[in-house]
C-alpha positions in Angstrom: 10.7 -11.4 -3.1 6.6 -10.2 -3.8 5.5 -6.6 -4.2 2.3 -6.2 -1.9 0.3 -3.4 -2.8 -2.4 -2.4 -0.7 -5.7 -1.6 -2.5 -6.2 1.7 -1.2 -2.7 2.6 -2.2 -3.5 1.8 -5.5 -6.3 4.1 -5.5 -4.1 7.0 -4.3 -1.5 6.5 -6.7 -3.8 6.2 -9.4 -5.2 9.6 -8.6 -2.0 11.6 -9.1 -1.3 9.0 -12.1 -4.5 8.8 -13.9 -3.6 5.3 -15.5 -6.0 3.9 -17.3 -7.2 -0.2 -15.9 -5.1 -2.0 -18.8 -1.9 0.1 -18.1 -2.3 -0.9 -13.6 -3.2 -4.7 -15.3 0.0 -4.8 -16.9 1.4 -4.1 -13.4 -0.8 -6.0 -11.1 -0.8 -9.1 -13.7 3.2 -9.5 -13.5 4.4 -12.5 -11.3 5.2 -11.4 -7.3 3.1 -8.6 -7.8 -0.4 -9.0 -5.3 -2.4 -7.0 -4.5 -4.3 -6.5 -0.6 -7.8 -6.0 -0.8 -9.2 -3.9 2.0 -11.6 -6.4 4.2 -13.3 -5.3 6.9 -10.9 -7.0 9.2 -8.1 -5.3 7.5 -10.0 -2.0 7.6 -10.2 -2.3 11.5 -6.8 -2.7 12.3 -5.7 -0.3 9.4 -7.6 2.2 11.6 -5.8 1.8 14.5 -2.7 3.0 12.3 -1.7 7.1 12.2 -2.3 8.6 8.8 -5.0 8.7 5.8 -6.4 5.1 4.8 -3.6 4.5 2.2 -0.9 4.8 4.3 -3.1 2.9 7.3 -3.7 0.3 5.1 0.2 -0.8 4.3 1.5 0.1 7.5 -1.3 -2.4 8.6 0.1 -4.7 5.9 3.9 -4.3 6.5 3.5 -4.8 10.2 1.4 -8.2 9.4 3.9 -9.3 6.8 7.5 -8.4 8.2 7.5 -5.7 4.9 8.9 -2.9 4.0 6.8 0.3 2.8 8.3 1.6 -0.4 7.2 5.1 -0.9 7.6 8.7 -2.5 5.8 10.0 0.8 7.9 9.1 4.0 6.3 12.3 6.3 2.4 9.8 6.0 4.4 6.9 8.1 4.9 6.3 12.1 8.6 7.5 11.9 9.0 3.6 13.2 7.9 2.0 10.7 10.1 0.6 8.0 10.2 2.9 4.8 12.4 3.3 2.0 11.7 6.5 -0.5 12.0 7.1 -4.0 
């Protein structure tokens, strides 16, 4: 099993966190972890998702990849898509 995270999700989460870059290295360094970079492909359909560009973004990427959307904020998903909250 990999962790995806979305690059824009990173971004958000680090704004409530306020990690500093060696503490998200340690995370995005550790085997099965990858991250999604936001290309403008992957922009485009991520705008044809509903809510802010984070949660765009992975719904875009669980859709494409079968996933599942861990998250602390299940209200920002289609009520269809696939979310487990912590």
């Amino acid at each position: 099993m990999a962790v995806l995270l979305p690059a824009t999700a990173i971004g958000e989460a680090n704004r409530e966190l306020q990690a500093s870059d060696n503490a998200w290295s340690a995370l995005l360094l550790t085997a099965n972890v990858l991250a999604l970079d936001l290309t403008p492909a992957t922009a485009l359909g991520a705008s044809r998702q509903h809510g802010d560009l984070a949660s765009a973004h992975a719904t875009y990427e669980a859709i494409a990849t079968d996933a599942t959307i861990i998250t602390g904020h299940t209200d920002a998903y289609d009520p269809l898509i696939r979310t487990v909250a912590f």
